[in-house]
C-alpha positions as YAML, in Angstrom:
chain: A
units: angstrom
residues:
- id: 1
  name: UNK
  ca: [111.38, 88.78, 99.82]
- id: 2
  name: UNK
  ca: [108.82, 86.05, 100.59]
- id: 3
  name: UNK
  ca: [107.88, 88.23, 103.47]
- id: 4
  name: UNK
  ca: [107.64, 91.19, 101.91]
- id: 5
  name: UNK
  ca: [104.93, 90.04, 99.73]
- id: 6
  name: UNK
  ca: [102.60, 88.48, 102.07]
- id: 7
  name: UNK
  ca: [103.36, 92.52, 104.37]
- id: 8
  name: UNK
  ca: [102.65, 93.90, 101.12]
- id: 9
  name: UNK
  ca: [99.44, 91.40, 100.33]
- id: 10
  name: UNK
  ca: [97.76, 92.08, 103.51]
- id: 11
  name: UNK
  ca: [98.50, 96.20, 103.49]
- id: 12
  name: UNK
  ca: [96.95, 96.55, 99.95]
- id: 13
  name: UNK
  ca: [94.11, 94.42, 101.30]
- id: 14
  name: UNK
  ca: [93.59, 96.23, 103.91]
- id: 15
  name: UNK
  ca: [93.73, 99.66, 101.76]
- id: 16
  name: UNK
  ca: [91.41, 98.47, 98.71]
- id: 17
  name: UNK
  ca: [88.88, 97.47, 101.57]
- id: 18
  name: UNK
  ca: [88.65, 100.88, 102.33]
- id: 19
  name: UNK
  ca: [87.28, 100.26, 106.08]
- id: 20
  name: UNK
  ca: [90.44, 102.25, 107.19]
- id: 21
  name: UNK
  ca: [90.23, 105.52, 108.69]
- id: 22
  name: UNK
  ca: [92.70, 108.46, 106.89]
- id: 23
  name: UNK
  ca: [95.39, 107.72, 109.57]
- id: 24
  name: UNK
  ca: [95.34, 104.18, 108.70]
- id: 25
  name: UNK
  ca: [95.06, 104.95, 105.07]
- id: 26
  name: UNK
  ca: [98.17, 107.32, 105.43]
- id: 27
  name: UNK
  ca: [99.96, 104.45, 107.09]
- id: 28
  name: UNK
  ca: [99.20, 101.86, 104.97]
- id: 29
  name: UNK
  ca: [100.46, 103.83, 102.09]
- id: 30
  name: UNK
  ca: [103.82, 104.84, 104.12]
- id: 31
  name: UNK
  ca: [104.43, 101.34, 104.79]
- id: 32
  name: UNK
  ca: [103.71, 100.02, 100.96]
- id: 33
  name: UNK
  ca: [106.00, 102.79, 99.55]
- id: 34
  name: UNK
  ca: [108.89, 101.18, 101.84]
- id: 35
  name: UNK
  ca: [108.36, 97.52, 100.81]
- id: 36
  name: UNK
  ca: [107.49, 97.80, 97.45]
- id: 37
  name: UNK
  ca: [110.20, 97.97, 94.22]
- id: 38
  name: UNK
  ca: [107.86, 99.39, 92.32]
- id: 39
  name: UNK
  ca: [107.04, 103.07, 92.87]
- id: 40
  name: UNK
  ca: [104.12, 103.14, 90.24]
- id: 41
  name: UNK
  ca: [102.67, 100.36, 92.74]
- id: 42
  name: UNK
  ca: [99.40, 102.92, 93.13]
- id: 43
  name: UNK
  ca: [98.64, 103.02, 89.88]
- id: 44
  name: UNK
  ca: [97.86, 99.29, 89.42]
- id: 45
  name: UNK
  ca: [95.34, 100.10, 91.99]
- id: 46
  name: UNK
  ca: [93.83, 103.56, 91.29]
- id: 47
  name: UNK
  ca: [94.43, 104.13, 87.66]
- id: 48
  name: UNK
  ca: [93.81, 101.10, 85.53]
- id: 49
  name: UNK
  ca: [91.01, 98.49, 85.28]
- id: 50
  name: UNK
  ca: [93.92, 95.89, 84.16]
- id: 51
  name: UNK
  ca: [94.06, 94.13, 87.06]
- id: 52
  name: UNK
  ca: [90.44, 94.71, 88.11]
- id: 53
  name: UNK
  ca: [87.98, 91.05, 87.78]
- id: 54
  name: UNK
  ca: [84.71, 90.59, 86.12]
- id: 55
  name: UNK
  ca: [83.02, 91.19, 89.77]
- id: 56
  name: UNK
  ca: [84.77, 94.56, 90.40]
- id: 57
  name: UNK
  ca: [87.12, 93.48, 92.90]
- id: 58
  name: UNK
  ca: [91.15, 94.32, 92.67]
- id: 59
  name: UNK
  ca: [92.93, 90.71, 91.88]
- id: 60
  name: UNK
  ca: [96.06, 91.73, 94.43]
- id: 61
  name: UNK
  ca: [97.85, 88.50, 93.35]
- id: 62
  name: UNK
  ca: [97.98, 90.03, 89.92]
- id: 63
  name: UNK
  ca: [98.90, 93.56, 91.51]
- id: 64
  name: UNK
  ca: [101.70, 91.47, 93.26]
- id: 65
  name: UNK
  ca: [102.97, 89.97, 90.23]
- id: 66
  name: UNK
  ca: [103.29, 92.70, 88.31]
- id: 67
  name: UNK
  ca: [104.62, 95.25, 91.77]
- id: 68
  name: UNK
  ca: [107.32, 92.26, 92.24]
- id: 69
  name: UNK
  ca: [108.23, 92.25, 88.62]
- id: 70
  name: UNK
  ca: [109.45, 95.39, 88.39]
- id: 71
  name: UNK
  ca: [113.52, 96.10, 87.82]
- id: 72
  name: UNK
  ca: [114.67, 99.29, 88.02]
- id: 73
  name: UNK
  ca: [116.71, 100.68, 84.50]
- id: 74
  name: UNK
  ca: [120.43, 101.20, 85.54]
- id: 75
  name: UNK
  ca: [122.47, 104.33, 84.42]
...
């Protein structure tokens, strides 16, 4: 799992940096949706300011925490 977060670390750097083209983009996202347990993984980035630092940059440590923190609820 260790690897799967520092895969996941670098891909949401790499997409919140936003010097990817669309392709990139695309594949970036592909690739996080296959790693990550958490499928509401895009909010933390695009719809909240929760994990978002006084400067305006996206605190992915905090994004990781709370992506790898997620358990699914079992029916």
């Amino acid at each position: 799992m260790n690897n799967d977060r520092e895969v996941l670390r670098d891909s949401l750097i790499r997409l919140v940096s936003m010097d990817v083209s669309e392709k990139e983009e695309d594949g970036l996202i592909g690739q996080i949706n296959k790693i990550s347990p958490d499928p509401n993984w895009s909010d933390y980035i695009y719809q909240t300011d929760a994990f978002v630092s006084a400067d305006g940059a996206i605190n992915i440590d905090d994004v990781l925490d709370k992506i790898f923190a997620y358990r699914p609820i079992r029916l």
